[in-house]
C-alpha positions in Angstrom: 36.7 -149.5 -78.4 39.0 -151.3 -76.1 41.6 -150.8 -79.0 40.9 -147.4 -79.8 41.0 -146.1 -75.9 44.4 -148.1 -75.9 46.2 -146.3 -78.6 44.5 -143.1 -77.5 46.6 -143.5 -74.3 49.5 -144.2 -76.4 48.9 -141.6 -78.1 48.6 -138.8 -75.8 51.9 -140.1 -74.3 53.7 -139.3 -77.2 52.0 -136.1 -78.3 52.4 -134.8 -74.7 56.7 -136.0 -75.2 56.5 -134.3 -78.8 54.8 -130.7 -77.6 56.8 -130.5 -74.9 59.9 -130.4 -76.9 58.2 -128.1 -79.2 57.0 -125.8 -76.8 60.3 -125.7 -74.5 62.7 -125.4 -78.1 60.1 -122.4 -78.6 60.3 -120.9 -74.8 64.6 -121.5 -74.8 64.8 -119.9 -78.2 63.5 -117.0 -77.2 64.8 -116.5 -73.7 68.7 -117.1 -75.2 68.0 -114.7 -78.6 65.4 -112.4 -77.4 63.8 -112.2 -80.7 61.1 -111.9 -82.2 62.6 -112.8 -85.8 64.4 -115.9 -84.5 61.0 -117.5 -83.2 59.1 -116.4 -86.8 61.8 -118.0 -88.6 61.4 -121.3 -86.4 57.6 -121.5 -86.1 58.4 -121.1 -89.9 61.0 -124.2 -90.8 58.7 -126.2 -88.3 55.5 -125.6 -90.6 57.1 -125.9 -93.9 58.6 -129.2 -93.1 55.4 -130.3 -91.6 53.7 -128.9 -95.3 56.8 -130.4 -97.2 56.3 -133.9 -95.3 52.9 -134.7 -95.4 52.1 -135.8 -98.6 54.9 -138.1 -97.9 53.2 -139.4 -94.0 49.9 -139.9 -96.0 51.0 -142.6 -98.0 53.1 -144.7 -95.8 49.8 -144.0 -93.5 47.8 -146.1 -96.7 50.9 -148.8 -97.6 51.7 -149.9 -94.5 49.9 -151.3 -91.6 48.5 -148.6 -88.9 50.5 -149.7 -86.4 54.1 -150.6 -88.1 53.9 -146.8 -89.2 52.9 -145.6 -85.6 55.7 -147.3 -84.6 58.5 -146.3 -87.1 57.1 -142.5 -86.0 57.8 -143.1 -82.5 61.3 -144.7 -83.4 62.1 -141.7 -85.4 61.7 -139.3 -82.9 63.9 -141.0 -80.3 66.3 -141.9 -83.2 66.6 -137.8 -83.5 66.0 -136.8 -80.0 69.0 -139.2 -79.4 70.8 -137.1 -81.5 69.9 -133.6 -80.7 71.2 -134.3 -76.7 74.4 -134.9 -78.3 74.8 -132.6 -79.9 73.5 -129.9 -77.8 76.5 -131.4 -75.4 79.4 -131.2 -78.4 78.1 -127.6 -79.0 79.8 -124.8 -77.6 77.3 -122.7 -75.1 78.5 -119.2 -75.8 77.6 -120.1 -79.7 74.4 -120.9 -78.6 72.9 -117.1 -78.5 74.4 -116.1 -81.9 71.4 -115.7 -84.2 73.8 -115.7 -87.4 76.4 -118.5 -85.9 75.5 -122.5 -87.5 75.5 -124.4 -84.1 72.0 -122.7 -82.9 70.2 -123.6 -86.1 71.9 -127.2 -86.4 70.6 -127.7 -82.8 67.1 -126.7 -83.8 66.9 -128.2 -86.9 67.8 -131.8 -85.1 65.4 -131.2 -82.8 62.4 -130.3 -84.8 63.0 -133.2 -87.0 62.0 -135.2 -83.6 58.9 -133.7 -83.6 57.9 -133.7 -87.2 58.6 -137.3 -87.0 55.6 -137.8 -84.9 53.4 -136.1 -87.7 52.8 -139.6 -89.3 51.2 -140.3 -86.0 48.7 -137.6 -86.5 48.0 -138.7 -90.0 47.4 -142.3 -88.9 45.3 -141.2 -85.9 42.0 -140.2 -88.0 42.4 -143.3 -90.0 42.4 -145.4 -87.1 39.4 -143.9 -85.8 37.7 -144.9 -89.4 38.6 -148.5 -89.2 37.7 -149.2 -85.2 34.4 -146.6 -84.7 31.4 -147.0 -86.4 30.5 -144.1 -88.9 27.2 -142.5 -86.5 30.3 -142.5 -83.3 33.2 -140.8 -85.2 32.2 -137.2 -84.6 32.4 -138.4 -81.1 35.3 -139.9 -81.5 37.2 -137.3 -83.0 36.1 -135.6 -80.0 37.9 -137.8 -77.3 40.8 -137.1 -80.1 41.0 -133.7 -79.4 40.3 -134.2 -76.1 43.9 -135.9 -75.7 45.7 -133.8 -78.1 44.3 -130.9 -75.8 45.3 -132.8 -72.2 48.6 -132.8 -74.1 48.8 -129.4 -74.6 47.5 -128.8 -70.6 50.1 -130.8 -69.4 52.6 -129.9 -72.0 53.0 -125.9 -71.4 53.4 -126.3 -68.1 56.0 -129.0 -67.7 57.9 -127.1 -70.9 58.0 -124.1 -68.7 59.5 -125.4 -65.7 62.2 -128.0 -67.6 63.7 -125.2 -69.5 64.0 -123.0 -66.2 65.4 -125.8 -64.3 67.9 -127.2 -66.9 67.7 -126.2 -70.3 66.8 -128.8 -73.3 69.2 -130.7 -71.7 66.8 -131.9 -68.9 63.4 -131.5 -71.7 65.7 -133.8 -74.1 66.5 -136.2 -71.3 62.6 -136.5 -70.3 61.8 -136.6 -73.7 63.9 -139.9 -74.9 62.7 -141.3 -71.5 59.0 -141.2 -72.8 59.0 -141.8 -76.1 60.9 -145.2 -75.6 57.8 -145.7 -73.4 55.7 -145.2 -76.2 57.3 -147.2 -78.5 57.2 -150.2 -76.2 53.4 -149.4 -74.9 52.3 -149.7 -78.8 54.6 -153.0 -79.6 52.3 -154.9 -76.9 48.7 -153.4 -78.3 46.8 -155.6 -80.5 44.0 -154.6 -83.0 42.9 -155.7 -86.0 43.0 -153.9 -89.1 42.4 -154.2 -93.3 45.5 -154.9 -95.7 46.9 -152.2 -97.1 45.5 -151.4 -100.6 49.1 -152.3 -101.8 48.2 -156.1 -100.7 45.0 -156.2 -101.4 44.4 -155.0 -104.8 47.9 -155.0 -106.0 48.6 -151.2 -105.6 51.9 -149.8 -106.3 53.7 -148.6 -102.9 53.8 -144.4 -104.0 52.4 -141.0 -103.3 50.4 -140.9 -106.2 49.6 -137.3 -105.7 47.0 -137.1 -109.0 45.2 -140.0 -107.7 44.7 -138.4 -104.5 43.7 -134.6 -105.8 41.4 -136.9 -108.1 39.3 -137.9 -105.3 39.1 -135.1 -103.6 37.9 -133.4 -106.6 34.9 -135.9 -107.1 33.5 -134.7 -103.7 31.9 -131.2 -104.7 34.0 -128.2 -103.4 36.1 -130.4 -101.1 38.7 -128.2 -102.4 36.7 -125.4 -100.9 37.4 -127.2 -97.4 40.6 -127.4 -97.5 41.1 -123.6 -98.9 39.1 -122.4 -96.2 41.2 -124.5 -93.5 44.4 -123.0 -95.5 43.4 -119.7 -95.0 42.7 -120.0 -91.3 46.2 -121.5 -90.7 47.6 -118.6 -92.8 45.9 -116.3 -90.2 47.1 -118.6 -87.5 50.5 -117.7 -88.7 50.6 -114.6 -86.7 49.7 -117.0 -83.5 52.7 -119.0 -84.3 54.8 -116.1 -84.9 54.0 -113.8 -82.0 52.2 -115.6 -79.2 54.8 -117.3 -77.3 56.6 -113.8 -77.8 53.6 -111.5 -76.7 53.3 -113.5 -73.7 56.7 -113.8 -72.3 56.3 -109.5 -72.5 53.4 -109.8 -70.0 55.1 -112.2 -67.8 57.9 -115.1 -66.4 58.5 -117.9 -67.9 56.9 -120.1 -65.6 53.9 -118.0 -65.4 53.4 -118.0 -69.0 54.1 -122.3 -69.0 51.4 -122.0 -66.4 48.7 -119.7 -67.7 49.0 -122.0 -71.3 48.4 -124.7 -69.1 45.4 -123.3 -68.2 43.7 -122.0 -71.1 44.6 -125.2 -72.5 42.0 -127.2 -70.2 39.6 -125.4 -72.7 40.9 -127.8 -75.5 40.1 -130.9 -72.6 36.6 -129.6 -72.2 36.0 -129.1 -75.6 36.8 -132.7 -76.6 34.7 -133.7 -73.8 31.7 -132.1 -75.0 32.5 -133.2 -78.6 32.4 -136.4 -77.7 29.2 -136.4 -75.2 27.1 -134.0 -77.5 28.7 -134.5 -81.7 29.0 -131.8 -83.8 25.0 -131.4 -84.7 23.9 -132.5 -88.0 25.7 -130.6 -90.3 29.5 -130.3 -88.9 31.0 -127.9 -91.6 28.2 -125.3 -90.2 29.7 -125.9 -86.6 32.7 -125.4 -88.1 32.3 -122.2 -89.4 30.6 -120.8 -86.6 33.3 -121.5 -84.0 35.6 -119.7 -86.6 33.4 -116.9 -86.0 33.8 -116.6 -82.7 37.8 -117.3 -82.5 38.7 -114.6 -84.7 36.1 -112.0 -83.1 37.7 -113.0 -80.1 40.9 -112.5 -81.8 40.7 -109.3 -82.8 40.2 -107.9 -79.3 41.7 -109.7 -76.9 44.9 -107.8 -77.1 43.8 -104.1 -77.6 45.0 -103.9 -73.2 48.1 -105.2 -71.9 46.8 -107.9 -69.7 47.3 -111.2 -69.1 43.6 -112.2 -67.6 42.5 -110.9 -71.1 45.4 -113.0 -72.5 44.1 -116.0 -70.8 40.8 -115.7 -71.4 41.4 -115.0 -75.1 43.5 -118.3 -75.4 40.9 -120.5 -74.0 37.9 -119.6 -76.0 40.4 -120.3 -78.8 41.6 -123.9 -77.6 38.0 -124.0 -76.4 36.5 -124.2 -79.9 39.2 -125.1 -82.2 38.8 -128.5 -81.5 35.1 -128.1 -83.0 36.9 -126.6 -86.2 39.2 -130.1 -86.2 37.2 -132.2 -85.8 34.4 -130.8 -88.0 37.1 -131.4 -90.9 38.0 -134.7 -90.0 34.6 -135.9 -89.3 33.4 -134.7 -92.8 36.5 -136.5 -94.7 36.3 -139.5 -92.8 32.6 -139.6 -94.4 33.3 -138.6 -97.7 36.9 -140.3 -98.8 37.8 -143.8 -99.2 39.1 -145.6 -96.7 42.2 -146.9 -98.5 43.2 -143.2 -99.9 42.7 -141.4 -96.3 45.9 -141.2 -95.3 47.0 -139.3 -98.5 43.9 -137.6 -98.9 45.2 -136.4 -95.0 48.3 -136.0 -95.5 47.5 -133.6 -98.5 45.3 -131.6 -96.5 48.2 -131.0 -93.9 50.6 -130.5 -96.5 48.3 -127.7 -98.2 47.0 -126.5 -94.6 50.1 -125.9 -93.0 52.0 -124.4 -95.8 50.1 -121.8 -95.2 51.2 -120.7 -92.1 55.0 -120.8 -92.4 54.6 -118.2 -94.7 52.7 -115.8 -92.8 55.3 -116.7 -90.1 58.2 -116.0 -92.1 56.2 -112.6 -93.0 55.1 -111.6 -89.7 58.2 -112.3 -87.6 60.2 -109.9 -89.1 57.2 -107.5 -90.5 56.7 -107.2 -87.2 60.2 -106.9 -85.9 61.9 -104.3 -88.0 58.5 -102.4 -88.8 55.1 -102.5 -86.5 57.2 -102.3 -83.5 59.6 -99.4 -84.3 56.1 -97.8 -85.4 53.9 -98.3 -82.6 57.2 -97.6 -80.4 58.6 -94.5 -82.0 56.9 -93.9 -84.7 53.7 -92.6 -86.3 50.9 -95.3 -84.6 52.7 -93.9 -81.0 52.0 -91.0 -81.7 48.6 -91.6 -83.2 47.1 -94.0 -80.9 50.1 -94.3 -78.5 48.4 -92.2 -75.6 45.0 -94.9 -75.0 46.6 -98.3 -77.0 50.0 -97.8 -75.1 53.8 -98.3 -76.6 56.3 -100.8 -77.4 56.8 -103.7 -78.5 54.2 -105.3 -76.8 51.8 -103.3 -78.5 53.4 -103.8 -82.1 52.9 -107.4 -81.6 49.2 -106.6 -80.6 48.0 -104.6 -83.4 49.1 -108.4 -85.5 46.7 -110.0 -83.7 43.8 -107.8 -84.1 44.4 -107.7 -87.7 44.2 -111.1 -88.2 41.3 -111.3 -86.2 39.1 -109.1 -88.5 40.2 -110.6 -91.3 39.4 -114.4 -89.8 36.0 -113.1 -89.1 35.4 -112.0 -92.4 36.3 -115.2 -93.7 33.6 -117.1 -92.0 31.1 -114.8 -92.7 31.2 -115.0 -96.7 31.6 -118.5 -96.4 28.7 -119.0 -94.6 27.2 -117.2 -97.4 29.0 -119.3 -100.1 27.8 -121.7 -102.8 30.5 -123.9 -101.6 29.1 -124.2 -98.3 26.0 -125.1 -99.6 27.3 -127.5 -102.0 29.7 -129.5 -99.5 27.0 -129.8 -97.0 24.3 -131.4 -99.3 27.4 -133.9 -100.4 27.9 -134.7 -96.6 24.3 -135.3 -96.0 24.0 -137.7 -98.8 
């Protein structure tokens, strides 16, 4: 375990470097564009090229050595972030706010190819927790996972916040190259053993194989249905990625939006602490599908009043119980596939997963943009619920959320009810 906490550390260092870039790209997009459209469209590239990756990450994650991947990741990322500060100094600051002008979206692009670099991290993370914690700890395990992806996130909105108000991605770039460079040479000096690679072992060729891997997936019974039910949820969660950021910087500053994310965050902390004290009972997909329940209830009415307690309070029962929903998933594929196909069979799940919620995002930014605004500003929802929802664009972005909320809950309901269900848990059990 001595291992495992080490690269845990490791890791949370570069997930907190990676988020923060995200989160402060996110925040300084918005604040230099003011729109709504713009941050859809990047939530959007950001989750198709995660999608359009992943398959990709999976299988370096099962040809190569954990820790030679981990480290080409973290290289990556300063590789690109290296590149990014320079080019955010060659470009000219007055082309900077022009949503149709090429600098902005050359800048952006650089820079989210930083972050999606760490993604093979994330792949390789679940696998490591396979090879170094016996099969009765790994719910638990997963657990202290989320618990550092969610410190990550605690830390992270804050510190985005307050870098881009004090100077720019200039500064979060600076901070950022700074840390993953620690990273890098944190994980040269850890030691652990691991299995071959496949491709050593039993002579496997070094490729994505992407049959082989939908092959084993389909010998678990309605595996699929696990990864269609994730899909749909992150199609949902679209609307999250689209509007959030958005919705809150309408309610309040900069810094006290980077700070109330900070806060709600700490749910995702305490959630991956009692993961990792309590497990996810004896049948995670049904823990799973509960928390489900309760996020998108929450969902649906945590917006219908401008105000940010309720904002708050709705973001950290989320982070509070999507790390349940995580590592429920993880937990049950780290049972159920093969150690030496993991990484693909992970990587596919992301890919399918997380295609899902670009498109919503592309949908929804604009959708909400050039329609649900103008109509519950001007337009026929005003007038029809105007008087006790209130106006605006505020109030366009929250009739998004409490859509998506319905139909999440919904979702977990039948599936509760489903054959599928059934089917995938008996498979688990045995």
């Amino acid at each position: 375990m001595r291992s495992f906490n080490l690269i845990l550390g490791n890791s949370l260092v570069q997930n907190v470097t990676n988020f923060t870039v995200w989160f402060a790209l996110v925040f300084w997009t918005f604040l230099e564009t003011r729109s709504v459209f713009v941050t859809g469209v990047v939530g959007g590239i950001y989750m198709a090229f995660t999608a359009g990756f992943a398959i990709w990450f999976g299988s370096l994650v099962d040809h190569y050595r954990k820790k030679r991947v981990m480290l080409a990741s973290s290289a990556a990322s300063l590789i690109l972030y290296v590149i990014a500060f320079a080019a955010r100094l060659a470009l000219p600051d007055a082309r900077m706010t022009d949503v149709a002008d090429w600098p902005l979206w050359v800048f952006i692009v650089l820079v989210m190819a930083g972050v999606i670099a760490g993604n093979v991290r994330m792949i390789a993370l679940p696998t490591m927790v396979t090879i170094l914690v016996p099969e009765p700890d790994r719910a638990k395990a997963n657990g202290l996972v989320g618990m550092v992806n969610g410190a990550g996130l605690v830390v992270t909105s804050a510190i985005s916040g307050y870098l881009v108000a004090w100077g720019g991605m200039h500064t979060t770039l600076l901070v950022s190259i700074g840390f993953t460079a620690l990273a890098f040479a944190h994980l040269w000096i850890v030691s652990f053993e691991e299995p071959a690679p496949a491709t050593q072992v039993a002579g496997e060729r070094k490729r994505v194989d992407l049959r082989g891997t939908i092959a084993v997936i389909a010998e678990v019974p309605r595996l699929f249905w696990l990864i269609m039910f994730t899909s749909f949820n992150n199609l949902l969660g679209g609307v999250f990625m689209a509007l959030l950021d958005a919705y809150g910087l309408s309610l309040m500053t900069l810094r006290g939006w980077g700070l109330l994310w900070a806060l709600a965050s700490c749910g995702f902390v305490i959630s991956g602490f009692v993961i990792s004290r309590t497990g996810l009972g004896r049948n995670p997909l049904r823990t799973m599908l509960l928390a489900n329940v309760v996020i998108w209830s929450v969902a649906s009415v945590f917006t219908l009043r401008s105000s940010a307690v309720a904002l708050g309070i709705g973001c950290f029962i989320y982070l509070f119980l999507y790390p349940f929903v995580e590592a429920a998933e993880q937990t049950a594929l780290q049972k159920l596939v093969p150690y030496e196909r993991q990484g693909r069979v992970f990587g596919f799940a992301q890919s399918v997963e997380q295609a899902a919620a670009p498109l919503t995002s592309f949908i929804i930014g604009p959708l909400t943009q050039f329609v649900v605004i103008p109509f519950m500003s001007t337009g026929g929802g005003a007038r029809a619920i105007g008087s006790w929802y209130g106006t605006g664009p505020e109030r366009g972005m929250a009739v998004m959320f409490t859509l998506a909320g319905a139909l999440g809950v919904a979702a977990a309901l039948l599936s509760l009810r489903s054959r599928s269900y059934r089917e995938l848990s008996a498979a688990y059990r045995g």
